[in-house]
Backbone as JSON, one array per atom type, in Angstrom:
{
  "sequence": "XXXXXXXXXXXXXXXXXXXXXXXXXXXXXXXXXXXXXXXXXXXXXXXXXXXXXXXXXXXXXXXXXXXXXXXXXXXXXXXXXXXXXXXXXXXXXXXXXXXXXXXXXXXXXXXXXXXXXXXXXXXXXXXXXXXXXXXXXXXXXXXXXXXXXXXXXXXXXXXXXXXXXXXXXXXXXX",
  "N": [[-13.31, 25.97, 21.06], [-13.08, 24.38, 18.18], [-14.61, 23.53, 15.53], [-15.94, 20.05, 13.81], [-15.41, 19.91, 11.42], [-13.29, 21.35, 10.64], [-14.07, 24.13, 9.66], [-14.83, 24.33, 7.82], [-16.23, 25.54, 4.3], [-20.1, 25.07, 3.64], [-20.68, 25.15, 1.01], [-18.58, 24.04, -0.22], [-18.88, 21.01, 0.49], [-21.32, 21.13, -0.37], [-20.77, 20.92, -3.06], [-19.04, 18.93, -3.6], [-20.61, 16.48, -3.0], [-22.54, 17.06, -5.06], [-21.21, 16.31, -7.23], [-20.08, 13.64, -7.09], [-21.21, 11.77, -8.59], [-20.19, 12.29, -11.17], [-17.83, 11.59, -10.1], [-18.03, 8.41, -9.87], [-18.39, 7.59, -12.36], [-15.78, 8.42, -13.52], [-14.4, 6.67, -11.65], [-15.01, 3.7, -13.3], [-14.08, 4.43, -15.3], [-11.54, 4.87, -14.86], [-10.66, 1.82, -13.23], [-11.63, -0.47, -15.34], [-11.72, -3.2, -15.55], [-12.38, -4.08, -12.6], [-13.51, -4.97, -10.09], [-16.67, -3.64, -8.66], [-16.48, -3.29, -6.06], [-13.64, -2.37, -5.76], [-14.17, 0.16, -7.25], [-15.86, 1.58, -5.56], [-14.31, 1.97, -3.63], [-11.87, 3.58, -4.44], [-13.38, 5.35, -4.9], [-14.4, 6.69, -2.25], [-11.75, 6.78, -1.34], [-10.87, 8.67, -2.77], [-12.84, 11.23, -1.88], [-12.36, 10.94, 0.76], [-9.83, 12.37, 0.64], [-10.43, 14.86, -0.43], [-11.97, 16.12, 1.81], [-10.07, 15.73, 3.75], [-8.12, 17.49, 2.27], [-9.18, 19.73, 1.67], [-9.0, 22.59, 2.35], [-6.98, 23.0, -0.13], [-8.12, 23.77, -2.23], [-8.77, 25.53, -4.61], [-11.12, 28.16, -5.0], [-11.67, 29.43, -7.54], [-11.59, 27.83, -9.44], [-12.53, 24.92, -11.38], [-14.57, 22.41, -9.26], [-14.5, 19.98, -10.08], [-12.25, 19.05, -11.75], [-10.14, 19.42, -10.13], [-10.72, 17.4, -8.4], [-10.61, 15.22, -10.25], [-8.2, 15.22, -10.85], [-7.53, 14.59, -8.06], [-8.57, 11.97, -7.61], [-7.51, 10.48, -9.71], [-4.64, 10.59, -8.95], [-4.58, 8.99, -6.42], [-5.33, 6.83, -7.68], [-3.21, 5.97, -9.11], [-0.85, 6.18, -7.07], [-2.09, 3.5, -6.06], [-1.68, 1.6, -8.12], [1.17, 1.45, -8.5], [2.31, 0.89, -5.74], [1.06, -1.42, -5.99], [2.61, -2.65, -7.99], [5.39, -2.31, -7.25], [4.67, -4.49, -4.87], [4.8, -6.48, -6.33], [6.99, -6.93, -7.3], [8.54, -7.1, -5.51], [7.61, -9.54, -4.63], [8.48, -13.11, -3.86], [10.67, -14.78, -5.73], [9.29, -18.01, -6.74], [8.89, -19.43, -8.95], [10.6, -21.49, -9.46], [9.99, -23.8, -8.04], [7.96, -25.92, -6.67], [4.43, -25.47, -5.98], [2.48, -25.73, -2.82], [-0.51, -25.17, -2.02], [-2.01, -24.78, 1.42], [-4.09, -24.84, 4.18], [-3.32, -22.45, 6.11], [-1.47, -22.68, 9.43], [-0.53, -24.19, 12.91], [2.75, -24.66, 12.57], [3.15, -23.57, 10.06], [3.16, -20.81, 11.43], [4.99, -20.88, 13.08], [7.18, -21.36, 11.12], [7.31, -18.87, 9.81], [7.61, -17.4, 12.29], [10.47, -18.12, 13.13], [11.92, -17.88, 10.55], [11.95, -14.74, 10.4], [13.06, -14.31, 12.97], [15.5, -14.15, 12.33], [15.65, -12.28, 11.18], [16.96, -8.48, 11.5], [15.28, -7.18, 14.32], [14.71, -4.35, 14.38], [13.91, -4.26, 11.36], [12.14, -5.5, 10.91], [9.43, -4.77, 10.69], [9.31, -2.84, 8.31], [10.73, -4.56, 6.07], [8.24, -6.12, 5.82], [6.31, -4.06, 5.51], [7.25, -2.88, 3.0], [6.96, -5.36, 1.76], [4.63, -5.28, 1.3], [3.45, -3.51, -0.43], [4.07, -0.99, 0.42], [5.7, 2.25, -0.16], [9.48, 3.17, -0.4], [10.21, 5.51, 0.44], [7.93, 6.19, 2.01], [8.39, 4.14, 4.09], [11.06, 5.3, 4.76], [10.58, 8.14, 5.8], [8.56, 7.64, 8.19], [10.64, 6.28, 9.44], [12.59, 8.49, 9.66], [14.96, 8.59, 8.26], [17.03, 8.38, 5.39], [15.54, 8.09, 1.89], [17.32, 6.31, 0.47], [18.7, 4.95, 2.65], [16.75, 3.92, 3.65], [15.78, 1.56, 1.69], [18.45, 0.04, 1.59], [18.54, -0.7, 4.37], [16.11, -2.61, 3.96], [17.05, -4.28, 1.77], [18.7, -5.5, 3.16], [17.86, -6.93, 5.28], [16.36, -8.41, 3.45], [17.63, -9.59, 2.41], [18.54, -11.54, 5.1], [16.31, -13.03, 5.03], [16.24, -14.43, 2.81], [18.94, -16.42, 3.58], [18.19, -17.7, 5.81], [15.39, -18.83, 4.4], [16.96, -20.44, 3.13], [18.4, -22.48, 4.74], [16.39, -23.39, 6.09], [15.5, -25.23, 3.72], [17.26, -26.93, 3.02], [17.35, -27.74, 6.01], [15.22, -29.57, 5.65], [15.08, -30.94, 3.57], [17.42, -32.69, 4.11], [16.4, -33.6, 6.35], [14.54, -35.06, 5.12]],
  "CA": [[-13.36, 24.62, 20.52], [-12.57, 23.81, 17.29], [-15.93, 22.24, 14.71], [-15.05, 18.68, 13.48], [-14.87, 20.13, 9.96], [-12.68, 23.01, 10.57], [-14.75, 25.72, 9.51], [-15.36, 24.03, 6.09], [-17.68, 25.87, 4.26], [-20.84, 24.2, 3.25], [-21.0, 25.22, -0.62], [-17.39, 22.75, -0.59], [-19.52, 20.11, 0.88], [-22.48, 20.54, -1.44], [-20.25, 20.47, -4.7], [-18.35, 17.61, -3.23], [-21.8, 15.57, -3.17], [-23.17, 16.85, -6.36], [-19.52, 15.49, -8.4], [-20.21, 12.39, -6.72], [-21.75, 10.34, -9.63], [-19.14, 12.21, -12.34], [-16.75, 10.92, -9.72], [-18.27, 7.45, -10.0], [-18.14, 7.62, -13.48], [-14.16, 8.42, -13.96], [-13.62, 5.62, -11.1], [-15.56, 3.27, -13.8], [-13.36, 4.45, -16.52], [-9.97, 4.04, -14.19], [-10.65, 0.67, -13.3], [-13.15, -0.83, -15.79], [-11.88, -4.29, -15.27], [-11.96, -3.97, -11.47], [-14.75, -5.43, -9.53], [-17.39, -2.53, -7.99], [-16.15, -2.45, -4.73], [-12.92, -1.77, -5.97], [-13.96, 1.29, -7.73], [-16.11, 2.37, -5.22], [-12.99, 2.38, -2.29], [-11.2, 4.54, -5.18], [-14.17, 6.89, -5.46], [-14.33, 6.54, -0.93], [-10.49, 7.42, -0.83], [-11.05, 10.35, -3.42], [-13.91, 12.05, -1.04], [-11.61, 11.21, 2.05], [-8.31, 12.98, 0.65], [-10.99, 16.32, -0.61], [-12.4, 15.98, 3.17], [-8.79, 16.11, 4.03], [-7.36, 18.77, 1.82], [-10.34, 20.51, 1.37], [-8.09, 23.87, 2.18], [-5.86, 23.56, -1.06], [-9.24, 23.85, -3.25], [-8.52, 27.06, -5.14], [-12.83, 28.6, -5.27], [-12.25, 30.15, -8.54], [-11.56, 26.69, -10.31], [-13.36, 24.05, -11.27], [-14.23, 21.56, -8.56], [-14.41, 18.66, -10.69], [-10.88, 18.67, -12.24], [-9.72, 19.16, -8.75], [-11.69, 16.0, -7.82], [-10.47, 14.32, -10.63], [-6.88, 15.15, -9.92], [-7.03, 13.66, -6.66], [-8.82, 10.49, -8.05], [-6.17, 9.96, -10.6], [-3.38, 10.59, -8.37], [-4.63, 7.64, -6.12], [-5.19, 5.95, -8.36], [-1.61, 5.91, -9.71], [-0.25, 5.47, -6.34], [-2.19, 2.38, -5.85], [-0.73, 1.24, -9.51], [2.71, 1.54, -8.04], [2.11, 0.07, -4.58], [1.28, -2.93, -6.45], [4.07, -2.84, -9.15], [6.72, -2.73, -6.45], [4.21, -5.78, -4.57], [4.64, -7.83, -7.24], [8.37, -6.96, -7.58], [9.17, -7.69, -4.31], [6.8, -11.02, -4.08], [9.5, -13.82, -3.58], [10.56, -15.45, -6.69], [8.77, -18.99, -6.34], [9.18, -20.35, -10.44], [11.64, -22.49, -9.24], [9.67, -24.53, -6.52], [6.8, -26.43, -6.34], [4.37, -24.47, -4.41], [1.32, -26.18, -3.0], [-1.45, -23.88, -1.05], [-2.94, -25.24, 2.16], [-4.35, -23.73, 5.02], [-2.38, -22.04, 7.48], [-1.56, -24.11, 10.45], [0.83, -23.53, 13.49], [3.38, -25.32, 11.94], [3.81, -22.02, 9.4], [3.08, -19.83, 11.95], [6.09, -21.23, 13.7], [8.2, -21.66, 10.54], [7.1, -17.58, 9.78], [8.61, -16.8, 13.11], [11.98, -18.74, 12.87], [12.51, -16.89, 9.68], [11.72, -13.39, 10.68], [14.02, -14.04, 13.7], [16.66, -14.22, 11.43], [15.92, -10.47, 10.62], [16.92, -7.66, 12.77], [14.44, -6.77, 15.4], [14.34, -3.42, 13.93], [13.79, -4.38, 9.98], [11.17, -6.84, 10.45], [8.58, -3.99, 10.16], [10.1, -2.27, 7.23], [10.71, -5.7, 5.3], [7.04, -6.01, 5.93], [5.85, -3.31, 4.6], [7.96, -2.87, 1.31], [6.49, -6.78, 1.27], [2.99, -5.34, 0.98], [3.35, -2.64, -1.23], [4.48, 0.47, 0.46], [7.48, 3.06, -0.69], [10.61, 3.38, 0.48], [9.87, 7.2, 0.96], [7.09, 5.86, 3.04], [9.5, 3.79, 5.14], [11.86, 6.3, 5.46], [9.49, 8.87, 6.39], [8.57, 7.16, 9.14], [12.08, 5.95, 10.35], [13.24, 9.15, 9.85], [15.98, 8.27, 7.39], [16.86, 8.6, 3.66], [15.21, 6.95, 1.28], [18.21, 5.19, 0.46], [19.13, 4.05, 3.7], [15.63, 2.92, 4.01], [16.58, 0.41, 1.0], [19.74, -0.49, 2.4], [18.3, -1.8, 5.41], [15.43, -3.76, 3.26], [17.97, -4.93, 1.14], [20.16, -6.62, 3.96], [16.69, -7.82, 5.76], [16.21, -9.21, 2.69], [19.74, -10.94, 2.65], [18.54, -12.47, 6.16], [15.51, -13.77, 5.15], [16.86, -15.7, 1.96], [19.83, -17.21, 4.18], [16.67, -17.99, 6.58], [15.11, -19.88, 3.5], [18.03, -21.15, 2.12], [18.45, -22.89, 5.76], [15.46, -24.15, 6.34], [15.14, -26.13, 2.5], [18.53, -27.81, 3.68], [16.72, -28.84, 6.68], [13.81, -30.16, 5.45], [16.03, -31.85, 2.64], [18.01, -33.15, 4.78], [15.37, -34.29, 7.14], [13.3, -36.42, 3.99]],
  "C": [[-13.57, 24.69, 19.01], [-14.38, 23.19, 16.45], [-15.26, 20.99, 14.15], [-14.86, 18.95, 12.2], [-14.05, 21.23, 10.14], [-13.3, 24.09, 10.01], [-15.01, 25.51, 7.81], [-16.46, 24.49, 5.48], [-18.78, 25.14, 3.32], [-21.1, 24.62, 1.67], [-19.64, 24.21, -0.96], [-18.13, 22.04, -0.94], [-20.35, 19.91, -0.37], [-21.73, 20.33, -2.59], [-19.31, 19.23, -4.66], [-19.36, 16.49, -3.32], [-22.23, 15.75, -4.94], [-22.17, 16.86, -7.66], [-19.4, 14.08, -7.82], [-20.76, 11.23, -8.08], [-20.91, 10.59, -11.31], [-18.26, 11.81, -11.82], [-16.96, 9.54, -9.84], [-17.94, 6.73, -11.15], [-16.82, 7.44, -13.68], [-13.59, 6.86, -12.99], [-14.05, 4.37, -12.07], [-14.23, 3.2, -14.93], [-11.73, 4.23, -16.29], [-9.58, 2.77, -14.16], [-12.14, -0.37, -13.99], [-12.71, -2.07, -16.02], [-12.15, -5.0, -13.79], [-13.59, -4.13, -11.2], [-15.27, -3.85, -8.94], [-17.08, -1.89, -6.92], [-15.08, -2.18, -4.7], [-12.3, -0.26, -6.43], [-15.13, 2.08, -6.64], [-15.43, 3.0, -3.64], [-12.33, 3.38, -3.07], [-12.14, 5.66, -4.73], [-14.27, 7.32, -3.27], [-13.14, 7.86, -0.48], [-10.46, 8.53, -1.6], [-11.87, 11.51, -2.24], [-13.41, 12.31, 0.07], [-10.65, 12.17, 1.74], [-9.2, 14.29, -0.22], [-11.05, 16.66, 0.78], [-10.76, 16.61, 3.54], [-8.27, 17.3, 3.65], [-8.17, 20.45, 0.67], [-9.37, 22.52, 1.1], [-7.23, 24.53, 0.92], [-6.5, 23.78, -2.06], [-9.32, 25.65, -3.59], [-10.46, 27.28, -5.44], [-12.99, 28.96, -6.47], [-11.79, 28.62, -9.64], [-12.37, 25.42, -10.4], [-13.1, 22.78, -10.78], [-13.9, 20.37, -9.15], [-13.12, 18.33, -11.04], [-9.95, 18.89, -11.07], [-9.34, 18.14, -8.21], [-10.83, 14.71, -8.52], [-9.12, 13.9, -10.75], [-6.42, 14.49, -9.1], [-7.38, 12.24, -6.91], [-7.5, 9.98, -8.83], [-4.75, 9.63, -9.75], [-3.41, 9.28, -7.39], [-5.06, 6.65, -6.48], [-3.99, 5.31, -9.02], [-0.61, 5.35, -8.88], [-0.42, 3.75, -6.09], [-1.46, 1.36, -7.19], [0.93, 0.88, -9.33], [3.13, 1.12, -7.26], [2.0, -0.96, -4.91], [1.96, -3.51, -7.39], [5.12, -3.01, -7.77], [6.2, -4.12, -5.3], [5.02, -6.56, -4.67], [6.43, -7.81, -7.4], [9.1, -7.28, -6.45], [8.72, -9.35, -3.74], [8.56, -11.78, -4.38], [9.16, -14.57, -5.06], [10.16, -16.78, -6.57], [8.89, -20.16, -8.4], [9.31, -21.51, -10.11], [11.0, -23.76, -8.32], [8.34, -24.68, -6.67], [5.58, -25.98, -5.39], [2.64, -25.35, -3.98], [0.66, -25.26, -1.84], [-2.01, -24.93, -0.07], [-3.41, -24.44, 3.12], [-3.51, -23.37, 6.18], [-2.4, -23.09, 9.31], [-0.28, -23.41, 11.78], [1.72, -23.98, 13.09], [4.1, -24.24, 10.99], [4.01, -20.98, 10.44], [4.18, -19.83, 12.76], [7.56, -20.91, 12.72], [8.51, -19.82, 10.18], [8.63, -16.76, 10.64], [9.71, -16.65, 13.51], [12.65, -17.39, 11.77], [12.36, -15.42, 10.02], [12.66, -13.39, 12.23], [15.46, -13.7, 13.67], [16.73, -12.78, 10.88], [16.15, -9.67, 11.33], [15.77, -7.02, 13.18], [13.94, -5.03, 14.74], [13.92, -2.89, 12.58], [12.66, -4.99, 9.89], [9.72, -5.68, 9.78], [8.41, -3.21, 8.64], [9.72, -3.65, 5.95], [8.57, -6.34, 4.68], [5.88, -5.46, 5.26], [5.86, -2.88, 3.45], [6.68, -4.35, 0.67], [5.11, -6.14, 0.63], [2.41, -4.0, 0.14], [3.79, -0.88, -0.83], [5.43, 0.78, -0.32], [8.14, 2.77, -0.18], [10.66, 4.75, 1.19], [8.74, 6.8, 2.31], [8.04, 5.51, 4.47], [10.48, 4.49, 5.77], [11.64, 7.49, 6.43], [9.7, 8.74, 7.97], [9.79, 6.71, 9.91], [12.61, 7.2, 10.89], [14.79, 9.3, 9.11], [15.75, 8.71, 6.0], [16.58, 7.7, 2.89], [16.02, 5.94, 0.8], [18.74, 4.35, 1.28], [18.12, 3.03, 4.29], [15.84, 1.66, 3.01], [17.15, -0.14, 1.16], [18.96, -1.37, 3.35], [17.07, -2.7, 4.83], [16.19, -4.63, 2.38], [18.82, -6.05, 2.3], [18.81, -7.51, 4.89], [16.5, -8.49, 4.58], [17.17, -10.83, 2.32], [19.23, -12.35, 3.5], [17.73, -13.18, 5.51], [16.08, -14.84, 3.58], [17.65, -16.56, 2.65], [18.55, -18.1, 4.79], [16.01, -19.22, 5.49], [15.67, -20.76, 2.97], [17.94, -22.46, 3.71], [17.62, -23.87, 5.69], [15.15, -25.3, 4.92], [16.17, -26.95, 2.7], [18.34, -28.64, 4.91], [16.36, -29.84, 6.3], [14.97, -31.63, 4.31], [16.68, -33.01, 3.36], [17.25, -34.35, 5.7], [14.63, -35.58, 6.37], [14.32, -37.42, 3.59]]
}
């Protein structure tokens, strides 16, 4: 049987704790407009992805720039996850948008439109929506990152027609 740390040895561990408050520090200086508990899920997901790849920790180098490696790097991803967000959020300029609270009524109008997408995109479309890759998506499909595009691109298609539709209703309807 197997230990739940794999055979990690405990001088990792201890220098992984005692870089804990210079890791606090750099998450401070990453996001120093970013509320606390924002930088302390950064400094969380740093400690998880050492935990994780504890193995690729060369012994004769110093842990800290290791550490701070891996901080930076997710830190960068998350930077990018929410650049392609925001680039995928639906252009709205154009349109009056008023906020209320969710109701079945959306939760209905949601499902209309997403029926309008193929059964096998809706997930995909989904996820691009909320900041993943396309490498991500593909990954997981099993495809090329371009074909993973492709098919967000034409789910995308649907769901505009889908919108376009329904404002022709409604129009129509008032």
């Amino acid at each position: 049987m197997t230990p739940a740390n794999d055979n990690r040895p405990a001088e990792f561990d201890a220098q992984l704790l005692a870089y804990t408050p210079a890791l606090k520090k750099l998450a401070a200086k990453l996001l120093p407009t970013s509320p606390h508990c924002e930088r302390e899920d950064l400094l969380q997901a740093t400690l998880l992805r050492a935990l994780e790849r504890w193995q690729s920790y060369q012994p004769g180098n110093s842990p800290y720039t290791w550490l701070q490696f891996l901080m930076r790097g997710i830190n960068q991803d998350a930077i990018s996850k929410a650049r392609t967000a925001a680039k995928h959020r639906p252009e709205l300029l154009h349109r009056a948008v008023r906020r209320t609270p969710p109701n079945q009524e959306h939760a209905t109008d949601v499902s209309l439109v997403l029926s309008r997408v193929p059964w096998n995109r809706v997930d995909d479309i989904v996820a691009i929506g909320m900041g993943a890759f396309y490498r991500e998506t593909a990954a997981e499909r099993g495809i090329s990152v371009e074909r993973a595009r492709q098919r967000v691109e034409t789910a995308r298609a649907a769901l505009a027609k889908a919108a376009n539709d329904a404002d022709t209703r409604r129009a129509l309807a008032a």
